[in-house]
N, CA, C and O atoms as CSV, one atom per row, in Angstrom:
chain,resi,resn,atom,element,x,y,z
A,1,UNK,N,N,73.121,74.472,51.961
A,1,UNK,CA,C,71.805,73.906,52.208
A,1,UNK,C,C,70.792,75.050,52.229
A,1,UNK,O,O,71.059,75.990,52.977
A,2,UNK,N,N,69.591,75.105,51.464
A,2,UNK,CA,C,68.855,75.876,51.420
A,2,UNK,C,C,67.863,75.799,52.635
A,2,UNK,O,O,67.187,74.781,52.778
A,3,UNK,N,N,67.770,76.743,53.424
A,3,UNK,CA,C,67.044,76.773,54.120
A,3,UNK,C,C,65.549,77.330,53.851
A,3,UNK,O,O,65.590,78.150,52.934
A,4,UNK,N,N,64.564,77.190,54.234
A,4,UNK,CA,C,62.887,77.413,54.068
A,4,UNK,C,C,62.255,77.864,55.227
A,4,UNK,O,O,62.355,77.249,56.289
A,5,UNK,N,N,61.669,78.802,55.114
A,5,UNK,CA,C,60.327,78.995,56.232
A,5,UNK,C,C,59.210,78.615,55.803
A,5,UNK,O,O,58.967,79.102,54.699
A,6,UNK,N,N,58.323,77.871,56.248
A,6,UNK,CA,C,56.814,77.151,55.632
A,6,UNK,C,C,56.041,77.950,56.750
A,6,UNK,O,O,56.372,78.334,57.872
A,7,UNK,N,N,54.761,78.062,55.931
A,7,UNK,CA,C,53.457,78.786,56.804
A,7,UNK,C,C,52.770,77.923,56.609
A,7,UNK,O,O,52.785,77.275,55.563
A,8,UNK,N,N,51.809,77.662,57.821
A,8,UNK,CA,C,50.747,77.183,57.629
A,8,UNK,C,C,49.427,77.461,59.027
A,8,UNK,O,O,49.759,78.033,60.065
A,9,UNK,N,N,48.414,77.107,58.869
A,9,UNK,CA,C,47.328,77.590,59.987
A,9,UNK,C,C,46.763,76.335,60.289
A,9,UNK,O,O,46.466,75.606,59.342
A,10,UNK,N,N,46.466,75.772,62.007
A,10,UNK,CA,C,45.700,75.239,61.991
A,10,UNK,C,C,44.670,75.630,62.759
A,10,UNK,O,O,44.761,76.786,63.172
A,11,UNK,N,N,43.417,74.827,63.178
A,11,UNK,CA,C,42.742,75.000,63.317
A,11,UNK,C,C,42.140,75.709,64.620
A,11,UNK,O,O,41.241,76.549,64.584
A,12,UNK,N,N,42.946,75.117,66.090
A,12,UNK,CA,C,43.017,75.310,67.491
A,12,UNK,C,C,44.377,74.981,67.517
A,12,UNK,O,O,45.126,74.919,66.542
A,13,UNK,N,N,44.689,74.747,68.847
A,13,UNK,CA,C,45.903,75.163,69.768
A,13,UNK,C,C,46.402,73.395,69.811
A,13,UNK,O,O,47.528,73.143,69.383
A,14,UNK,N,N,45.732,72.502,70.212
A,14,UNK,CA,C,46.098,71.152,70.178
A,14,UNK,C,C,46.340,70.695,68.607
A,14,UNK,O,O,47.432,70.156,68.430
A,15,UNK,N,N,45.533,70.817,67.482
A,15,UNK,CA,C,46.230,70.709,66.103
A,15,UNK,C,C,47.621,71.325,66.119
A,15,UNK,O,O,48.606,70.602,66.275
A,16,UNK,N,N,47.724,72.600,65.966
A,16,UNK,CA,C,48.898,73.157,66.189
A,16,UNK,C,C,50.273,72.739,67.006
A,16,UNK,O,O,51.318,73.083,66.453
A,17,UNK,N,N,50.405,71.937,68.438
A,17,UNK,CA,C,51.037,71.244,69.087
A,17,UNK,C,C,51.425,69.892,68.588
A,17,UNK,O,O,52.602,69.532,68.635
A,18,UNK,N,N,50.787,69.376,68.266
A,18,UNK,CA,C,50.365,68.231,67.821
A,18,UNK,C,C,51.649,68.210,66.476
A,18,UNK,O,O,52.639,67.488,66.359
A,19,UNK,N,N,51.198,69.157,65.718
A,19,UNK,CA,C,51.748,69.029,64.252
A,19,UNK,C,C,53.015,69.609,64.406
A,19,UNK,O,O,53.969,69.248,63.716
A,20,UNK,N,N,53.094,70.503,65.281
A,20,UNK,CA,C,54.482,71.210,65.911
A,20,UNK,C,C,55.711,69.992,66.461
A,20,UNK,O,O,56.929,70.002,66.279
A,21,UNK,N,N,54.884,69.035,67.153
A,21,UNK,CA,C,55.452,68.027,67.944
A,21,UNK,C,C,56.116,67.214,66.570
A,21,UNK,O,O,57.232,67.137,66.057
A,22,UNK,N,N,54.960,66.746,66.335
A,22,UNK,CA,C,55.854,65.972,65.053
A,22,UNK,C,C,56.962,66.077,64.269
A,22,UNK,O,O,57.974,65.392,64.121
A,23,UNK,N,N,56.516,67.158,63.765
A,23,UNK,CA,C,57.614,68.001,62.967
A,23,UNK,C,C,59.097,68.059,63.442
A,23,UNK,O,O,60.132,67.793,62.831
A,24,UNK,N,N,58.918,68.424,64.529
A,24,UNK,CA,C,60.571,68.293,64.973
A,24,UNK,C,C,60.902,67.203,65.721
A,24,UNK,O,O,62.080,66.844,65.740
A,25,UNK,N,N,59.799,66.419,66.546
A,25,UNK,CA,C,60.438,64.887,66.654
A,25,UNK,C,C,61.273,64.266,65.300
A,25,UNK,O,O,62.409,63.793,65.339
A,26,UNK,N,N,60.454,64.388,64.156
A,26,UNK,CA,C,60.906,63.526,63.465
A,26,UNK,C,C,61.610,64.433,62.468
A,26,UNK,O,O,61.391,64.488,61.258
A,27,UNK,N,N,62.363,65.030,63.068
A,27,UNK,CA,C,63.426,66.306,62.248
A,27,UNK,C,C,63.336,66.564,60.932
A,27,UNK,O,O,64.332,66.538,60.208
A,28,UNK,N,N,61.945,66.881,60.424
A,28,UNK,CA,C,61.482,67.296,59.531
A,28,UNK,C,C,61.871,68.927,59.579
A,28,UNK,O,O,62.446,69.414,58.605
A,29,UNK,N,N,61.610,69.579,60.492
A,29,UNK,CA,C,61.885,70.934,61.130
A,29,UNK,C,C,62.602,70.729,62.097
A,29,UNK,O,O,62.583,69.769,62.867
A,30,UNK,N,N,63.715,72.243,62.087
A,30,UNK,CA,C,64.521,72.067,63.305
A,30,UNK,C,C,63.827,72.960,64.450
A,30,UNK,O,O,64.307,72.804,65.573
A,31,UNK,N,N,62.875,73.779,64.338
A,31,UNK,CA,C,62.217,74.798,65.240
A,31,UNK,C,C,60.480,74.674,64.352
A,31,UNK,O,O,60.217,74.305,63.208
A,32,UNK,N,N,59.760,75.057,65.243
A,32,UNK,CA,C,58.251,75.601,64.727
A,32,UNK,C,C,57.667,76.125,66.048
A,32,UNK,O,O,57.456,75.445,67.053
A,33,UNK,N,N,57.425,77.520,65.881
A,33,UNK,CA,C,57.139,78.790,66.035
A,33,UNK,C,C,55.642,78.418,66.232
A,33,UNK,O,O,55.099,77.909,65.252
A,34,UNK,N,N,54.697,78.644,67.648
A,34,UNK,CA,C,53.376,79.077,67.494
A,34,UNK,C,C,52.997,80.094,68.188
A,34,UNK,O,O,53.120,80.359,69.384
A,35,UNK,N,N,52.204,81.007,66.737
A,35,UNK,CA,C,52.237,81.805,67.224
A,35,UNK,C,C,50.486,82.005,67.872
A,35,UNK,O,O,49.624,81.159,68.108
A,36,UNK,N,N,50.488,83.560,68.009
A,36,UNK,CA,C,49.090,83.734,68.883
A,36,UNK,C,C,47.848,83.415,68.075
A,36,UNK,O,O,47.882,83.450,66.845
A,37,UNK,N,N,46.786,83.115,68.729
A,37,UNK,CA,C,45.500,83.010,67.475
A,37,UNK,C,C,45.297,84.503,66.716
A,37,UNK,O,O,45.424,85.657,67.125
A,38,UNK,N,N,44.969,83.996,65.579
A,38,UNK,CA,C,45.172,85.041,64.827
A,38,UNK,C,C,43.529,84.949,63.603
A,38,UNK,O,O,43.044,83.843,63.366
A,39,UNK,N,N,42.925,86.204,63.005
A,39,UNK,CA,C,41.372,85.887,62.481
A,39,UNK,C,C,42.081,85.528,61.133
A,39,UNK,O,O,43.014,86.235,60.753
A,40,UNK,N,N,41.725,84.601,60.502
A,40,UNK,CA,C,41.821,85.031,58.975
A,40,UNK,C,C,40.278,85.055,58.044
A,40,UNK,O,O,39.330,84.278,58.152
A,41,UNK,N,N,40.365,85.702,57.540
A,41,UNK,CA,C,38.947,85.496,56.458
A,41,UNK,C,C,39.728,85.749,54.776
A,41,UNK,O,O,40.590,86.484,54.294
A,42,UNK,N,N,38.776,84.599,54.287
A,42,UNK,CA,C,39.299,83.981,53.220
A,42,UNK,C,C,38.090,83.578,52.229
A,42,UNK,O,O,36.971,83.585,52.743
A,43,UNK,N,N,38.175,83.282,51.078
A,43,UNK,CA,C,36.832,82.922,50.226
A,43,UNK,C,C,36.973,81.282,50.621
A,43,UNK,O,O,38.009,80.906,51.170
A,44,UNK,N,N,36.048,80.463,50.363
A,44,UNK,CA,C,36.100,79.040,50.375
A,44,UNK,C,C,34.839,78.090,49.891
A,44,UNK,O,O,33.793,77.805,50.474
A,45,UNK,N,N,35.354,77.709,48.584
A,45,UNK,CA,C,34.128,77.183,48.115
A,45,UNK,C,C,32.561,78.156,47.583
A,45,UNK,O,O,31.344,77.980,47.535
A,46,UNK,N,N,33.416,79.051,47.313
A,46,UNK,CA,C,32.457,80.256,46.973
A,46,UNK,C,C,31.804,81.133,48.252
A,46,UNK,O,O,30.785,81.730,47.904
A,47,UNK,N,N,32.038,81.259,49.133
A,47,UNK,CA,C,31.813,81.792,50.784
A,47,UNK,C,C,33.148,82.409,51.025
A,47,UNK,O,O,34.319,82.040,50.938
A,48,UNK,N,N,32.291,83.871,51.478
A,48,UNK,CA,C,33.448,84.301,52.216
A,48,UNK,C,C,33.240,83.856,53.495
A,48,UNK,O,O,32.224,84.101,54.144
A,49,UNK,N,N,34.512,82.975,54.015
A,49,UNK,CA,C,34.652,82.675,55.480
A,49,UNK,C,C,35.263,83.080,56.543
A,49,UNK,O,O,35.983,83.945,56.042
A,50,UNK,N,N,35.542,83.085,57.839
A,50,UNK,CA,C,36.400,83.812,58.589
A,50,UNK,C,C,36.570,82.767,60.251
A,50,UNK,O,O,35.623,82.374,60.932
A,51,UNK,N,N,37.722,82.592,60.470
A,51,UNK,CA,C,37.794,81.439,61.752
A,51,UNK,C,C,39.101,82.123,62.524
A,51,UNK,O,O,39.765,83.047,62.056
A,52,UNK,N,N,39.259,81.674,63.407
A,52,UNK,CA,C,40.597,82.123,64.305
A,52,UNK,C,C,41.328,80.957,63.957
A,52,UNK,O,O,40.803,79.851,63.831
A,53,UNK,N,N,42.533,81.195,63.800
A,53,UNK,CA,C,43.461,80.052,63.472
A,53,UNK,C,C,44.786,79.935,64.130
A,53,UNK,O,O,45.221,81.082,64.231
A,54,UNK,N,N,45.463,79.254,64.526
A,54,UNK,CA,C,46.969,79.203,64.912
A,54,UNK,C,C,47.964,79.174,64.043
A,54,UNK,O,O,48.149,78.049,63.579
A,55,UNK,N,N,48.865,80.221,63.547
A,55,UNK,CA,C,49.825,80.095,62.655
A,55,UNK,C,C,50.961,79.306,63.151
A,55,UNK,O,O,51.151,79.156,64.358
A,56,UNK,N,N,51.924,78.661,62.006
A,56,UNK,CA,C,52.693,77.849,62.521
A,56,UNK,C,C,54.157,78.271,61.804
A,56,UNK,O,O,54.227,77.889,60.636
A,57,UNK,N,N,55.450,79.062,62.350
A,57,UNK,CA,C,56.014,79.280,61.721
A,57,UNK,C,C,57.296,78.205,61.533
A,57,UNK,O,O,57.704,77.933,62.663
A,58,UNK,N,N,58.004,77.561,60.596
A,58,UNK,CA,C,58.505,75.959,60.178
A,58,UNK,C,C,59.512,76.458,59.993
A,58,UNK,O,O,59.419,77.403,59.210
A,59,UNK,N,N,60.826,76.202,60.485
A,59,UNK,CA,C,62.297,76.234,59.977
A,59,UNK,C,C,62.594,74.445,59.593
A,59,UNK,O,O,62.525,73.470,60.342
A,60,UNK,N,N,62.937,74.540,58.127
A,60,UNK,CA,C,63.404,73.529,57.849
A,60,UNK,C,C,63.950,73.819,56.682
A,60,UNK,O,O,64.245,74.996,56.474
A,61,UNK,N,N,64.237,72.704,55.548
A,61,UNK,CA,C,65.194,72.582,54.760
A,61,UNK,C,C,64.854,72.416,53.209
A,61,UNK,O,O,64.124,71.436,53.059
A,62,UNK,N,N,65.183,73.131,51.879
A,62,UNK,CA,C,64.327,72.477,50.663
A,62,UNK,C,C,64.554,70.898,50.502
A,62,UNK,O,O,63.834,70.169,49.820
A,63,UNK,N,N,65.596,70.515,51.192
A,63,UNK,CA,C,66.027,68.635,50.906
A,63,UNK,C,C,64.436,67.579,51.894
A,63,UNK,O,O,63.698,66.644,51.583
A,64,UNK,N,N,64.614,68.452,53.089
A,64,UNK,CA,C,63.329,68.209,53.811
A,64,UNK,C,C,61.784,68.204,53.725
A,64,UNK,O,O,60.933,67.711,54.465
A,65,UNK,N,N,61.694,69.003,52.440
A,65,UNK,CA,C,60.382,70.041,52.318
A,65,UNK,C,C,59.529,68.646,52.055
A,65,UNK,O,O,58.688,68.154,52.808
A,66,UNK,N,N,60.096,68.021,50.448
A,66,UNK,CA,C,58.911,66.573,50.218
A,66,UNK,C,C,58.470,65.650,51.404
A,66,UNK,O,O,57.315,65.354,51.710
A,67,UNK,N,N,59.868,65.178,52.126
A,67,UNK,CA,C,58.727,64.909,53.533
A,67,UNK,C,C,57.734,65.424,54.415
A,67,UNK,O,O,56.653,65.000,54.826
A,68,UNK,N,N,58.629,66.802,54.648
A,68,UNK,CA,C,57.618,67.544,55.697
A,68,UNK,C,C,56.723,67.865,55.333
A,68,UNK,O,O,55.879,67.722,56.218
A,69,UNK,N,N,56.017,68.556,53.836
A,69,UNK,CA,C,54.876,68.343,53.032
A,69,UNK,C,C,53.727,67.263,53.441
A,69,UNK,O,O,52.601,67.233,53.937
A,70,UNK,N,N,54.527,66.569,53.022
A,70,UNK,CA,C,53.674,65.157,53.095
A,70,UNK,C,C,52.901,64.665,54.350
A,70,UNK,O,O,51.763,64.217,54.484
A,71,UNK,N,N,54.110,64.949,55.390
A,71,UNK,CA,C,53.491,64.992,56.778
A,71,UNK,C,C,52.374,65.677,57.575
A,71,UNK,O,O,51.575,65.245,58.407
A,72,UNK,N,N,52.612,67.044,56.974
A,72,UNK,CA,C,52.141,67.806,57.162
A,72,UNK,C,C,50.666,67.776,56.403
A,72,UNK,O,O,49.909,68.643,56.840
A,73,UNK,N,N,50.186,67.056,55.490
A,73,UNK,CA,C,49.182,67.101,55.226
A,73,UNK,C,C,48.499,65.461,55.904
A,73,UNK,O,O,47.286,65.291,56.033
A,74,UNK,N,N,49.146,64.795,56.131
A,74,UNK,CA,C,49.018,63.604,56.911
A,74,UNK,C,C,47.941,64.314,58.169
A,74,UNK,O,O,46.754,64.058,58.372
A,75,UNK,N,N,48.725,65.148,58.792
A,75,UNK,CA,C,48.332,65.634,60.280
A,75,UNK,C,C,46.940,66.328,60.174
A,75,UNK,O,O,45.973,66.197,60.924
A,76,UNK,N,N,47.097,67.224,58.874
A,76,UNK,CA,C,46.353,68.218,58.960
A,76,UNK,C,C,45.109,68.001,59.126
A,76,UNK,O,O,44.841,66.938,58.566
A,77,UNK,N,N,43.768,68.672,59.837
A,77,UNK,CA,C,42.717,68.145,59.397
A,77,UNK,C,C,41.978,68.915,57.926
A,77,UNK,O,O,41.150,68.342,57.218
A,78,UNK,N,N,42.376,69.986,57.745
A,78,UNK,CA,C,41.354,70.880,56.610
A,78,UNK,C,C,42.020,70.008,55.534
A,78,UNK,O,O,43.055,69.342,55.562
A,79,UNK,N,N,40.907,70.268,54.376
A,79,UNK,CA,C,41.075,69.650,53.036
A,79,UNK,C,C,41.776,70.235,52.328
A,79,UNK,O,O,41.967,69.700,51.236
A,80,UNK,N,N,42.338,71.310,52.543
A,80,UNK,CA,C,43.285,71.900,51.607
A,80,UNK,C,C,43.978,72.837,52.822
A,80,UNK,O,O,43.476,73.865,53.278
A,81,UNK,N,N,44.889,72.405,53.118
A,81,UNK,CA,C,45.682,73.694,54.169
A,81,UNK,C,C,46.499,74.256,53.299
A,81,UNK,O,O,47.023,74.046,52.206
A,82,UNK,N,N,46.413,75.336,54.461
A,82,UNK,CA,C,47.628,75.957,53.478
A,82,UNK,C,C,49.196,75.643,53.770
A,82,UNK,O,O,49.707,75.754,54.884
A,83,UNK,N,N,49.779,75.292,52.766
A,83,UNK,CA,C,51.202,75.249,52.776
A,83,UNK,C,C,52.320,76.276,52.136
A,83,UNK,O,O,52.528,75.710,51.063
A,84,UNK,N,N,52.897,77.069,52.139
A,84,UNK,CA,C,53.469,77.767,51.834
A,84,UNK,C,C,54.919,77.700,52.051
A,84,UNK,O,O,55.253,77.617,53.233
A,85,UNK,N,N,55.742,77.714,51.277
A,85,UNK,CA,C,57.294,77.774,51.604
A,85,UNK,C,C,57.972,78.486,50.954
A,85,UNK,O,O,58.255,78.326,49.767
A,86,UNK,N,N,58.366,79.503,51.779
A,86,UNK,CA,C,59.400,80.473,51.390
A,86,UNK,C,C,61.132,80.495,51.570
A,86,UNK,O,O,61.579,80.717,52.695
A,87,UNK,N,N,61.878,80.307,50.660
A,87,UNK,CA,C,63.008,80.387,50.833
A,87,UNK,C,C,63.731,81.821,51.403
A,87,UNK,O,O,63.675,82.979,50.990
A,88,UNK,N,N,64.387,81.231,52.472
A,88,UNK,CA,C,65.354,82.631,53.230
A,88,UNK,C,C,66.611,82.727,52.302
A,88,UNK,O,O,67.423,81.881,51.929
A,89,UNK,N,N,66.469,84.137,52.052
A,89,UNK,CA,C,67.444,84.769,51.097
A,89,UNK,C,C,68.653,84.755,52.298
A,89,UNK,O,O,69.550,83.947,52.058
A,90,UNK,N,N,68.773,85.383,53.310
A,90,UNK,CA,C,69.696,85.749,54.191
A,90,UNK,C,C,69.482,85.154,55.529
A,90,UNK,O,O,68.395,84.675,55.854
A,91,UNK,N,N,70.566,85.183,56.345
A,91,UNK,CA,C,70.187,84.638,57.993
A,91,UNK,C,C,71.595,84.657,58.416
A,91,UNK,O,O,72.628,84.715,57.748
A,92,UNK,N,N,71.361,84.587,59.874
A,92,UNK,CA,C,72.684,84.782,60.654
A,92,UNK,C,C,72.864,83.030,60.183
A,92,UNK,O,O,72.039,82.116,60.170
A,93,UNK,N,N,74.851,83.096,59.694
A,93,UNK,CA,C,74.795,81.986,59.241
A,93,UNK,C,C,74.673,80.905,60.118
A,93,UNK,O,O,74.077,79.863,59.843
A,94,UNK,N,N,75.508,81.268,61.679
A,94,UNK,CA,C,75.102,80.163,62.861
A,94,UNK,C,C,73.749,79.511,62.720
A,94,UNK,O,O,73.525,78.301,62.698
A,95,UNK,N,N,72.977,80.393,62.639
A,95,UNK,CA,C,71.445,79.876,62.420
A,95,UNK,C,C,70.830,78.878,61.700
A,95,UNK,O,O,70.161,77.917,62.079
A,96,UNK,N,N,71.180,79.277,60.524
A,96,UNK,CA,C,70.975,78.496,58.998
A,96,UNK,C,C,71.640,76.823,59.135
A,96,UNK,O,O,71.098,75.720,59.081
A,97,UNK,N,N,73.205,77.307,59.352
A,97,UNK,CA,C,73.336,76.014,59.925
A,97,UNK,C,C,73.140,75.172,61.269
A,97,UNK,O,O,73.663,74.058,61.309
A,98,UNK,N,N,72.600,75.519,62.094
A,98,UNK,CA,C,71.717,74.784,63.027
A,98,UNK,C,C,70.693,74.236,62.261
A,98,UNK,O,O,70.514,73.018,62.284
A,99,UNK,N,N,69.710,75.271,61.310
A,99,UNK,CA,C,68.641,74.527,60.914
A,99,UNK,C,C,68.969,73.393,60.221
A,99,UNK,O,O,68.388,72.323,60.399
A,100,UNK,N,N,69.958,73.575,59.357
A,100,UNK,CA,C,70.465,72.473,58.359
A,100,UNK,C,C,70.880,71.267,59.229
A,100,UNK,O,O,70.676,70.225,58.607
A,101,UNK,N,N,71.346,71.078,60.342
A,101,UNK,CA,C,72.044,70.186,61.360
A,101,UNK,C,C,70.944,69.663,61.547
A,101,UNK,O,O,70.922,68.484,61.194
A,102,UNK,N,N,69.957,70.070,61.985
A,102,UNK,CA,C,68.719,69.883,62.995
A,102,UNK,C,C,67.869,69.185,61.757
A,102,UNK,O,O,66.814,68.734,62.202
A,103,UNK,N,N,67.953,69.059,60.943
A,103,UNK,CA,C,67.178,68.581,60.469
A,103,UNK,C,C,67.149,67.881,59.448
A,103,UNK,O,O,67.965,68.400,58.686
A,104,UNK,N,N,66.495,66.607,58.741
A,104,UNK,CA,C,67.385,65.564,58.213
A,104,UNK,C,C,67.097,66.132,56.773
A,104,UNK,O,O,66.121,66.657,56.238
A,105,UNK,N,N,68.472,65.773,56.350
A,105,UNK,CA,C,68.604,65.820,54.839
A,105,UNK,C,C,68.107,65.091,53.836
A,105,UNK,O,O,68.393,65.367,52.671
């Protein structure tokens, strides 16, 4: 089972919970990581912009990803979040398979 780390930012601390909550209620993800506010500045719509954001780090699954995607933009409020998913080359294997357990296929 391929496991994935997804990035994404939201906006404050209750988006972030919120979308955190979901996610692993509905075992889309078996863990999500929040981390500290963090600045990003970015172009947008021709503006360079800059906001504090909450990163969200996602353990879940590539079998999982089309749902949690989906969800994940369900929740989101920005018009284009960012989604990002990176496949883990390596991991302690206990790990990997927890995530894979934890989370639906």
């Amino acid at each position: 089972m391929q496991t994935l780390l997804v990035l994404t930012n939201c906006p404050d601390q209750a988006t972030a919970d919120t979308i955190a909550q979901a996610l692993v209620r509905s075992r889309l993800a078996a863990c999500v990581n929040i981390l500290a506010p963090a600045r990003s500045l970015y172009r947008w719509q021709g503006a360079v912009e800059s906001a504090t954001e909450i990163p969200l780090l996602i353990k879940s699954t590539a079998a999982a990803y089309p749902a949690l995607e989906a969800r994940l933009r369900e929740l989101h409020p920005y018009e284009v979040p960012e989604i990002v998913a990176v496949p883990v080359e390596r991991g302690l294997p206990a790990y990997l398979n927890w995530v894979a357990a934890e989370t639906l296929q």
